[in-house]
C-alpha positions in Angstrom: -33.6 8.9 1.9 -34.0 7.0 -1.7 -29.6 8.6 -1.7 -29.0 5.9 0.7 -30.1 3.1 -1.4 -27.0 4.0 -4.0 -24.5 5.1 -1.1 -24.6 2.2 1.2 -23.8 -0.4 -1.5 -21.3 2.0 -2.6 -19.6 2.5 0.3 -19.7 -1.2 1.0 -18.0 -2.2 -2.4 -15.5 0.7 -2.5 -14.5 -0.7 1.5 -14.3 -4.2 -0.4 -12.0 -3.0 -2.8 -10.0 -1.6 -0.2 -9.5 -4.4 1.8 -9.0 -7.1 -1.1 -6.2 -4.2 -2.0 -4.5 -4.6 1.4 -4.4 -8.4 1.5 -2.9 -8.5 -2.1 -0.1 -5.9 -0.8 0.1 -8.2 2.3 0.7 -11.5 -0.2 2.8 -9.9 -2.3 5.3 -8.9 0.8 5.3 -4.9 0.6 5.3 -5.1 4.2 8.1 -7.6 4.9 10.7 -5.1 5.7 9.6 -1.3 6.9 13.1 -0.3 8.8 15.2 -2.0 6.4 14.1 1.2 3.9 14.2 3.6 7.0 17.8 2.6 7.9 18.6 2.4 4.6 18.6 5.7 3.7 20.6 6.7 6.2 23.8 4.8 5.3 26.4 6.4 3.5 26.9 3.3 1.3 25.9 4.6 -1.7 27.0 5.1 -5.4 26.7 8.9 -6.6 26.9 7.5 -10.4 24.7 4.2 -10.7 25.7 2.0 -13.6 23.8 2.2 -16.5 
């Protein structure tokens, strides 16, 4: 029973992390645009040799 002592705050800070990770990626936009990247792939509008 003494585990719990260590696991619950654990659990509680590593869900904290989590979820102050999530909002950044929600401010920063990553989310903005999810088919644009699926549709995008599937175009045939692309360059075989990129430019250096």
């Amino acid at each position: 029973m003494e585990i719990l002592t260590i696991l619950i705050p654990v659990s509680l800070f590593l869900g904290g992390v989590g979820l102050v990770a999530f909002f950044w990626a929600l401010k920063k936009g990553q989310f903005d645009d999810p088919q644009g990247d699926a549709n995008r792939i599937l175009t045939t509008d692309y360059d075989d040799k990129p430019k250096p």
